[in-house]
Structures are given as structure tokens and as C-alpha cells.
C-alpha positions as CSV (number, residue, x, y, z in Angstrom):
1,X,-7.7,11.2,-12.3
2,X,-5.3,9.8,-14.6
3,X,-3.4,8.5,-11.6
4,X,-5.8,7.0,-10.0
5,X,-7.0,5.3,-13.5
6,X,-3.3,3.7,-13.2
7,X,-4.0,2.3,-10.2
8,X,-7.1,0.9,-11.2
9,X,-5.7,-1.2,-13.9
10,X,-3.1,-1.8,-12.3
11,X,-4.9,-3.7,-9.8
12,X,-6.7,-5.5,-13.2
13,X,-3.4,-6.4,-14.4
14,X,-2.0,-7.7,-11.6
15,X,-5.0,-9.3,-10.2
16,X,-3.0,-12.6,-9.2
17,X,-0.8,-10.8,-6.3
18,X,-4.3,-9.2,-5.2
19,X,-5.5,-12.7,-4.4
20,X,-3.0,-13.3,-1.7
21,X,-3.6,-10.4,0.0
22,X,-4.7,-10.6,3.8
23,X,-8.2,-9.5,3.3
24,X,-8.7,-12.0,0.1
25,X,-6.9,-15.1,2.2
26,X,-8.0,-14.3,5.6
27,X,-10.9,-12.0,5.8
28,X,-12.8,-13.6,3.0
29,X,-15.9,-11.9,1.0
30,X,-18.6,-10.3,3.1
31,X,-19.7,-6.5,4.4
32,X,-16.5,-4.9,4.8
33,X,-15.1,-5.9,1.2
34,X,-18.6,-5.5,-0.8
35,X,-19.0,-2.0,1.0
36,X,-15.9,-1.0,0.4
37,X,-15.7,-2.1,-3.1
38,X,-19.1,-1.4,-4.5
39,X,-19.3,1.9,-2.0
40,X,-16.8,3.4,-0.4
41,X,-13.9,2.9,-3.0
42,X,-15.7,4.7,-6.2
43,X,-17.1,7.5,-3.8
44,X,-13.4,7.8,-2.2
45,X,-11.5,7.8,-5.4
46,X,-13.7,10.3,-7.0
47,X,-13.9,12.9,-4.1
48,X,-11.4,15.3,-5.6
49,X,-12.4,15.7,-8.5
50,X,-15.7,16.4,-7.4
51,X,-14.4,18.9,-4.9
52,X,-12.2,20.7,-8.1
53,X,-15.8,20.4,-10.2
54,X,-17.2,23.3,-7.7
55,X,-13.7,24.7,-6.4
56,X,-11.6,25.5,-9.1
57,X,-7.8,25.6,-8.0
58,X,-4.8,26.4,-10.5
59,X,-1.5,24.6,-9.8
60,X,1.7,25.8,-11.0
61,X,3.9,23.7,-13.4
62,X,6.4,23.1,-11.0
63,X,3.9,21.9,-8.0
64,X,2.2,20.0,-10.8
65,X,5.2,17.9,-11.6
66,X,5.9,18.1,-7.9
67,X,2.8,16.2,-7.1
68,X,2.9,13.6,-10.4
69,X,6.5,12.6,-9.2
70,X,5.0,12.1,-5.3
71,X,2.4,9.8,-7.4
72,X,4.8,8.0,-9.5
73,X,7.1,7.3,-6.3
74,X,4.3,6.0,-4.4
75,X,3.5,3.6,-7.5
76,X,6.8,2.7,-7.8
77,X,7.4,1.5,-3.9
78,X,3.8,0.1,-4.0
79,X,4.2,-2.0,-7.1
80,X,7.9,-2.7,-6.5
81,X,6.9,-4.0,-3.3
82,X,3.9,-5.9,-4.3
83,X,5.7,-7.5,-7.0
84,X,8.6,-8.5,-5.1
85,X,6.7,-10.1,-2.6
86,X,4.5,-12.3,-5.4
87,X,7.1,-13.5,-6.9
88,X,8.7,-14.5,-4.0
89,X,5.9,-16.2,-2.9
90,X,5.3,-17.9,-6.2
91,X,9.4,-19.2,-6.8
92,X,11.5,-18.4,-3.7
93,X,13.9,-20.0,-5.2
94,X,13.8,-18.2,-8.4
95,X,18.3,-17.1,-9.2
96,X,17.0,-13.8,-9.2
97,X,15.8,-13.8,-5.6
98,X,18.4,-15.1,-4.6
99,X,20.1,-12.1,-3.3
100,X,17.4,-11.2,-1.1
101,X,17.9,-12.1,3.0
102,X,15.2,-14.4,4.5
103,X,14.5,-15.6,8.0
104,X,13.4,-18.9,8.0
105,X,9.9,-19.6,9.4
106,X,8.4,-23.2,11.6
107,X,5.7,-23.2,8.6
108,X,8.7,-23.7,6.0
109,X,8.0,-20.4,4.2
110,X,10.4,-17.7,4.7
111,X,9.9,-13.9,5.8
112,X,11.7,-11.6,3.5
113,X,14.2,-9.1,5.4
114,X,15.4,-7.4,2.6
115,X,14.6,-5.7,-0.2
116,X,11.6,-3.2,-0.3
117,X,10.1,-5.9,2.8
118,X,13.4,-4.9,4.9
119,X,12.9,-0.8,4.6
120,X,9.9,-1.1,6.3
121,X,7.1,-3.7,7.2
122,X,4.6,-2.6,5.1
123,X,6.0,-0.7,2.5
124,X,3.6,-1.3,0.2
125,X,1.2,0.6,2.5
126,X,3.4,3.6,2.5
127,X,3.0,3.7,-1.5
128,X,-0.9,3.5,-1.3
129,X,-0.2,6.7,1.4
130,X,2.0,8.8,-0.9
131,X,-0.4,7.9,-3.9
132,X,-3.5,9.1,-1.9
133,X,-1.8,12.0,-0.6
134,X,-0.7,13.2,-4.2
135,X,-4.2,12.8,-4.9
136,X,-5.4,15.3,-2.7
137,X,-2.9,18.1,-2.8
138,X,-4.1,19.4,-6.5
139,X,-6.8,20.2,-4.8
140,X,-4.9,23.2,-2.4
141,X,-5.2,23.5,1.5
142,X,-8.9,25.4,1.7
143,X,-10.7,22.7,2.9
144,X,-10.4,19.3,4.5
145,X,-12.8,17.4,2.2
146,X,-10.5,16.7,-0.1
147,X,-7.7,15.0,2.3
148,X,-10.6,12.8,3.8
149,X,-9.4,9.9,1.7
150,X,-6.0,10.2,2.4
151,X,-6.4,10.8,6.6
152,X,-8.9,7.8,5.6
153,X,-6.3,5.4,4.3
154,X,-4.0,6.4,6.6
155,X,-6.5,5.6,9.0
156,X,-7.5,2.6,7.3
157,X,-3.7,1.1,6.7
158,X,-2.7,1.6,10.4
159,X,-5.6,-0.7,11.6
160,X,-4.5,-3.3,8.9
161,X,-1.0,-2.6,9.0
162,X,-2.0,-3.8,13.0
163,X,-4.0,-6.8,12.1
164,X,-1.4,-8.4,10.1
165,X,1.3,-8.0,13.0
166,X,-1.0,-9.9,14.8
167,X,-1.7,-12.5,12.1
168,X,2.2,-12.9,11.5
169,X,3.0,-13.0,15.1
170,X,0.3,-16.0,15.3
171,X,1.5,-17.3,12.3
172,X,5.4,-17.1,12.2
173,X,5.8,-16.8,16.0
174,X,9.9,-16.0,16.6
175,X,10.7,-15.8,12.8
176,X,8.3,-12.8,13.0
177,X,10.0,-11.3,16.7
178,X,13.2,-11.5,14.9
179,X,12.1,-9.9,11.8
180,X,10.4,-6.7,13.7
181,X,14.0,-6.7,15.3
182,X,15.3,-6.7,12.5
183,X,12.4,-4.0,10.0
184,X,11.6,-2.1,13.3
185,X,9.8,0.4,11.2
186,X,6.0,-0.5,10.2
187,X,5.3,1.8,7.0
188,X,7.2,5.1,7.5
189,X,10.8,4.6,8.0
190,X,12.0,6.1,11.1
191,X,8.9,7.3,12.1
192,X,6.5,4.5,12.3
């Protein structure tokens, strides 16, 4: 719980990056956001402990620290890649950026090929995927239940994870061909 109470203010604290997200800019408030948000998110985030409340399961130290440092890496690539890609978008020209390979776009922006955004596509999804699955796994392997949210957001990231190839193709045409050449990897490196 603790973990996922870091994620949650997280998201508080760095509420501006949030707003430039694909489902803010692009899919806009309606069902699929006020469902998720008012319904499926606190029934989803809460489903393990639940599960523990009337199945009980001891971890060992060493799993236990195991499954904190799978968390902890998951927030790292999923904030370092969030942040890295705000501030990018807010100063591209920012001296501290400036390291950091670009492929020039016809809208004038440019597509980051470096960096945590040249590993993989999406590698902040592959941090929200780590963080779900270290979620789930203090609850042991006797029951499904509690790896719905992470096959879920697995799930759930694939379809986006699709969606916003399509946008980018629309929207960056051959920048975005040569950047998939370039990041052929979606959100698990050398897998996907």
C-alpha cells in the first residue's frame, strides 16, 4: 500500500506532466476517464490488499526487499521517463537537454531518440508494468485475483501503447517511421 500511496502523490505532485498526456489532450473527459477514475482505479489499486485481508501470506525479508526494489525500479523508469519528456516539452532547448538526440518533426517539435524515450517507446508504460506487478506478487501465486490489475494494465497499456503509434504516425508522419527504426522496441526492450 505504501507504494501505491507513492504513486498517488506522485501523480498530485506532478500534475502538470499529467495534463499532456494522450488521454488528457486527445481523449478529453467523458466515460472511459470518469469510470476509470471514480471506479475502476480505487477498486484496482486496492484489490490486494483486500485479497491479503482474507488470505494471509508471509514474505520473506529477502523476497520482501526483492519486490520493494522491483517497485522502486519501476518508479524510477516511470518518473524518469515522465519527467524527461515534460521538460522537454516545456524548454527543448534547456543546456541540460542538450545532450539528448532528436529527430526533427514537419510540426517543428522534435521526437526524442534518446534517453529513457530511445530504450523503448513507451518506457514509461514499462514502469507503470513493473510497479503493478510488484504490487501483486506480496500476495503469492495461489490465486489469480490478485494479478488481475497487473494482466489488466498490461492489457490496458498495449491497447494505448497502440493508439498512440497511430496518433504519432498521423501526427509526425516519417519523423515517427524513422524513430520506430530507430526505438524498434514498444515497452519491453527486446521483446516488445
Amino acid at each position: 500500500m505504501v507504494s501505491s500511496f507513492l504513486y498517488v502523490v506522485d501523480s498530485l505532485l506532478n500534475e502538470e506532466a499529467i495534463l499532456t498526456t494522450m488521454d488528457i489532450t486527445h481523449d478529453g473527459f467523458g466515460f472511459m476517464l470518469a469510470f476509470g477514475d471514480l471506479v475502476w482505479v480505487p477498486f484496482l489499486y486496492s484489490l490486494q490488499a483486500f485479497y491479503l485481508v482474507n488470505h494471509p501470506y508471509e514474505v520473506s525479508w529477502p523476497i520482501a526487499s526483492a519486490i520493494l526494489a522491483l517497485n522502486f525500479l519501476g518508479y524510477y523508469i516511470f518518473r524518469g521517463a515522465n519527467s524527461q519528456k515534460n521538460a522537454f516539452r516545456k524548454n527543448p532547448k534547456d543546456p541540460k537537454r542538450a545532450h539528448l538526440k532528436v529527430i526533427p518533426t514537419a510540426t517543428g517539435k522534435n521526437l526524442l531518440v534518446s534517453g529513457w524515450w530511445g530504450w523503448v517507446r513507451h518506457p514509461n508504460y514499462l514502469g507503470d508494468i513493473l510497479m503493478a506487478l510488484a504490487w501483486s506478487l506480496p500476495c503469492g501465486f495461489n490465486h489469480i485475483l490478485p494479478y488481475f490489475y497487473v494482466i489488466y494494465c498490461i492489457g490496458l497499456l498495449i491497447h494505448r501503447e497502440a493508439r498512440d503509434e497511430r496518433q504519432c504516425k498521423k501526427k509526425y508522419g516519417v519523423a515517427w517511421e524513422k524513430y520506430c527504426q530507430d526505438v524498434p522496441y514498444r515497452i519491453f526492450p527486446y521483446i516488445y
